[in-house]
C-alpha positions in Angstrom: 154.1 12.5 218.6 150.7 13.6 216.7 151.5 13.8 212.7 150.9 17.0 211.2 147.6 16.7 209.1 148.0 16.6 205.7 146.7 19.5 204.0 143.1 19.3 201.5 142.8 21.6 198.1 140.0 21.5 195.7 140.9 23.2 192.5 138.3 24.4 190.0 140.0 25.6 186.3 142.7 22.6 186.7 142.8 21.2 183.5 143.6 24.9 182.2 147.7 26.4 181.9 148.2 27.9 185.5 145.3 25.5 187.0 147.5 22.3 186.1 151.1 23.8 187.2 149.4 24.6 190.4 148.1 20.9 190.9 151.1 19.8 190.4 153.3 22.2 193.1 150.3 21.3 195.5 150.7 17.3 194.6 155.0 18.1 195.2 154.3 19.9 198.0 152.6 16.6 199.7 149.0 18.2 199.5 145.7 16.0 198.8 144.2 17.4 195.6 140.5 17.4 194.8 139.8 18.5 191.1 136.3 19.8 190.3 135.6 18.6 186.8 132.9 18.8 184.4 132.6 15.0 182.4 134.0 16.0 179.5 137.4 17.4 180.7 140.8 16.4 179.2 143.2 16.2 181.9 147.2 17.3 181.3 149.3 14.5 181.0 151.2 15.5 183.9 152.0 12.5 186.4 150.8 14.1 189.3 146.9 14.1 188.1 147.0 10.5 188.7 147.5 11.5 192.6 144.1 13.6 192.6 141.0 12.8 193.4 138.3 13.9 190.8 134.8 15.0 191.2 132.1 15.4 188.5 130.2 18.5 188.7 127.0 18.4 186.6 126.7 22.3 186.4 124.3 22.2 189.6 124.4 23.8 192.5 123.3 20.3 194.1 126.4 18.8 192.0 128.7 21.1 193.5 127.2 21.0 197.3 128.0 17.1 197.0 131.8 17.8 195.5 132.8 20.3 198.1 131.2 17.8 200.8 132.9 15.0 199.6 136.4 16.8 199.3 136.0 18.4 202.7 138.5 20.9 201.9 141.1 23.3 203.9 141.1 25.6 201.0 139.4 26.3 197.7 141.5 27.6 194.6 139.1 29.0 191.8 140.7 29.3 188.7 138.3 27.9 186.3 136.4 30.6 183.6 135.7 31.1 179.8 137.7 33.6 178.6 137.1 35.4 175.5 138.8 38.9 174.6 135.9 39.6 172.6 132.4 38.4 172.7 129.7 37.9 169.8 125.7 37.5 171.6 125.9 33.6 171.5 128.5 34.0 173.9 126.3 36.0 176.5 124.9 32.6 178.4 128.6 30.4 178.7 130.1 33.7 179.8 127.8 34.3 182.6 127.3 30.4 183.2 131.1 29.6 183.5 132.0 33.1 185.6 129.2 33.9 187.4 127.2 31.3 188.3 129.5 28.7 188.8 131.2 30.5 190.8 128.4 31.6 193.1 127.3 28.0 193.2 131.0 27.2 194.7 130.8 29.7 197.4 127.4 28.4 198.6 128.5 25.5 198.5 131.7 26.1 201.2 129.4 28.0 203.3 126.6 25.3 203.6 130.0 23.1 204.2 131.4 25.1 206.2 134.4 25.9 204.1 136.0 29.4 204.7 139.1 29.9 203.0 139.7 30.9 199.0 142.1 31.9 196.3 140.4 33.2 193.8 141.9 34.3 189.9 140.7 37.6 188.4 142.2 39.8 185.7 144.3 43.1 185.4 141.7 43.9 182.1 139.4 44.4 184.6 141.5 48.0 185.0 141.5 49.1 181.6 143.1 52.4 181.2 144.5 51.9 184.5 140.9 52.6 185.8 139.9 51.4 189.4 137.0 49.4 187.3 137.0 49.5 183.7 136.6 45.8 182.2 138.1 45.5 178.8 135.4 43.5 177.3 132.5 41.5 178.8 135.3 38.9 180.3 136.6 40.9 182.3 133.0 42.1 183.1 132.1 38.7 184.3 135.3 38.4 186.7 134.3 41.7 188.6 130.4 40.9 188.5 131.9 37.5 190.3 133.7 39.7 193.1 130.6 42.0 194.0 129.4 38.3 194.9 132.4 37.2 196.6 132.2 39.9 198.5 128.4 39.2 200.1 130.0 35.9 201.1 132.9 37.7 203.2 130.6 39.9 204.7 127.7 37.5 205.8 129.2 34.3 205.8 132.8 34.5 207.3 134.7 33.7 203.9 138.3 34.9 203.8 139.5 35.6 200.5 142.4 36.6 198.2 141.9 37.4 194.5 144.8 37.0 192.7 144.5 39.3 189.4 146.9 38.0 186.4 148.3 39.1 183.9 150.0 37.7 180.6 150.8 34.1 181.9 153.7 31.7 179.8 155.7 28.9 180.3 156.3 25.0 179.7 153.4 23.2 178.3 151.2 25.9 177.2 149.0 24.8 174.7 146.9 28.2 174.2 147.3 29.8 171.0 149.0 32.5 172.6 152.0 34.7 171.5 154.4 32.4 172.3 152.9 29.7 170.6 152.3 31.9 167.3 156.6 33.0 167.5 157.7 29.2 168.4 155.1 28.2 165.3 156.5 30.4 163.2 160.1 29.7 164.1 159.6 26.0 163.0 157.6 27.0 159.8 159.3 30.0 158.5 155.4 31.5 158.3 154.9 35.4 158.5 153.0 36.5 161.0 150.4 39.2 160.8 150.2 41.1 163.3 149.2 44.8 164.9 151.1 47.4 164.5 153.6 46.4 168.1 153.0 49.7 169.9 151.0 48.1 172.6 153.1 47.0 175.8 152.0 43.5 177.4 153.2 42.1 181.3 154.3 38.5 180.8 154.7 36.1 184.0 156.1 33.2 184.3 154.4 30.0 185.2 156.7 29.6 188.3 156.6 32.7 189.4 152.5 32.8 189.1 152.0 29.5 190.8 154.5 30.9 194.0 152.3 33.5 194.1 149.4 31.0 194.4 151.1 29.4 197.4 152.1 32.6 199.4 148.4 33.6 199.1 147.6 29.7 200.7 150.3 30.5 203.2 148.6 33.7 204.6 144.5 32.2 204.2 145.7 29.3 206.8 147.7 31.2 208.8 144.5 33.2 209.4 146.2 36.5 208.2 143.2 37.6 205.6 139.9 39.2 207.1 138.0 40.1 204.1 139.3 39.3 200.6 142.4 41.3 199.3 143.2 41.8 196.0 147.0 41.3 194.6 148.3 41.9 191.4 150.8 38.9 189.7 152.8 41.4 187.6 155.8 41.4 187.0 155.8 45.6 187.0 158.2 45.3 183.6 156.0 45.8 180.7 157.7 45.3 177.8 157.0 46.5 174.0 155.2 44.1 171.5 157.9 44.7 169.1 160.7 44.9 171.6 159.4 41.3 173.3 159.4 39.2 169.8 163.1 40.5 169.4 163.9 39.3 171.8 162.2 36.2 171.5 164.4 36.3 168.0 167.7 36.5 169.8 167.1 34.3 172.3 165.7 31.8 170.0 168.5 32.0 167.6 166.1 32.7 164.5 164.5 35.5 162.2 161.0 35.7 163.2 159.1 37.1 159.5 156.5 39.9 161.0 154.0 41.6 158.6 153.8 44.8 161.7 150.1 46.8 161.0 148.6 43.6 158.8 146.0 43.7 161.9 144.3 46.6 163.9 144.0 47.0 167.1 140.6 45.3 168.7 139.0 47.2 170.3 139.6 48.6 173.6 142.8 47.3 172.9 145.3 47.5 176.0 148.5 49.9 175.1 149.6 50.0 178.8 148.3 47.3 181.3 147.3 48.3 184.9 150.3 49.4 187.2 148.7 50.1 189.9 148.1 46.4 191.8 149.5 45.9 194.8 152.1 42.6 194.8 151.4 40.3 197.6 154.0 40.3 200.6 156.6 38.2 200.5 156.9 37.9 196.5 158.5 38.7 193.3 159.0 37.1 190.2 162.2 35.1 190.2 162.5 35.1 186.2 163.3 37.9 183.9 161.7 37.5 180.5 165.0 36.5 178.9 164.9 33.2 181.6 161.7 32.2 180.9 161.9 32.5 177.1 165.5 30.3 177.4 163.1 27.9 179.6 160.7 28.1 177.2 162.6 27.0 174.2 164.8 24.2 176.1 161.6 22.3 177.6 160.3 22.7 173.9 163.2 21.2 172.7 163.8 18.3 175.6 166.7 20.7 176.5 167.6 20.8 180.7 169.4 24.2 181.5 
């Protein structure tokens, strides 16, 4: 009886939040994991990175030619990028380095290696104001100047692609200094926190859910189901109020959260109402309500199992 062949990712972004959970679902799932790293990565202390096998890319397109050669591939997962909600000029060069070109360099790289297959991570603030293209700041910019590339490599060089947009991603482990982060800080400390004045409603996802999402789009690239590349939204389509969400974080939590509400404006182009009109995937929807995440949250935090 012929074994079935195990199956070969190479993961760009995988030191980041979502990058890591997803190495380690594809290292549980019994995939070989190839991790495209610059030299001076941390890696997550997850168990599972000890499974992959890591490649140095030197920021070359040379470097990444050799990486994507040596991995040899079934399919490519591309989450890495700079993101910065608001850009000063000295931030021009690492924006377009880390979102364009590197990405351009990776899809030159499958096609001179005969790689096909993709999942790539964009951004629902490249829809400002619910706008077919709108980019919320130069960021988001960057992720759809990425795509018009992406899309010369579907058309002339067979790639099959699907471009998984996010949204507000949380869970376990998250060491950005998100909202979460800032309520579960100021839970332990007492602080007040500063903040805008909470009329602005926000999409949060949880890890889980985002990384199944991640998967399902696998599931449909090597079953040869994707022609071009199609774009999904991870949302969970229940926006919630900025106010409304850290009550309930309050609640759930067990604790008075201290908020100073209008101690900050808005930035600028700040988004009141995220995009609603992405397209899910087939086949999924998010598994956790807000309250189940948050209550996940808080008992990983605290060594708690539910």
């Amino acid at each position: 009886m012929e074994l079935k062949k195990q199956q070969i990712a190479l993961v760009t972004g995988a030191t980041g939040f979502v990058g890591s959970h997803l190495v380690r679902r594809l290292v549980q799932d019994g995939w070989q994991v190839h991790v495209l790293h610059r030299a001076t990565s941390e890696f997550p202390i997850f168990s599972e990175f000890a499974d992959t096998i890591k490649h140095v890319y030197d920021g070359s397109t040379d470097s990444m030619t050799r990486c994507v050669a040596q991995a040899k591939p079934d399919i490519v997962f591309h989450l890495a990028s700079l993101f910065l909600s608001q850009h000063e000029t000295k931030d021009v060069d690492p924006l377009v380095l880390g979102n364009v070109l590197m990405g351009t360099q990776l899809l030159e790289a499958m096609s001179v290696n005969g790689v096909t297959r993709i999942v790539n991570t964009g951004t629902s603030w490249q829809h400002y104001d619910n706008k077919d293209y709108n980019p919320v700041c130069l960021y988001a910019a960057t992720k759809q100047a990425f795509e018009a590339i992406l899309e010369y490599y579907v058309q002339a060089c067979g790639v099959r692609a699907i471009t998984l947009k996010l949204f507000d991603t949380y869970g376990p482990d998250d060491r950005r200094p998100k909202l979460f982060n800032l309520l579960s800080d100021a839970v332990k400390t007492g602080v007040t926190l500063n903040m805008s004045e909470g009329g602005q409603f926000i999409d949060p996802v949880f890890i889980d859910d985002v990384i199944d999402a991640y998967m399902i789009a696998t599931h449909h690239l090597l079953n040869n189901e994707v022609h071009n590349n199609e774009r999904y939204a991870v949302s969970s389509h229940q926006p919630i109020l900025l106010r409304d969400l850290v009550e309930l974080y309050s609640k759930i939590s067990k604790n008075t959260i201290s908020v100073n509400w209008g101690a900050k404006a808005y930035r600028p182009r700040e988004v009141m109402n995220p995009w609603v009109h992405g397209r899910l995937i087939a086949k999924w929807t998010p598994k956790f309500t807000l309250a189940d995440g948050i209550k996940k949250m808080i008992e990983s935090a605290s060594g708690v199992s539910s």
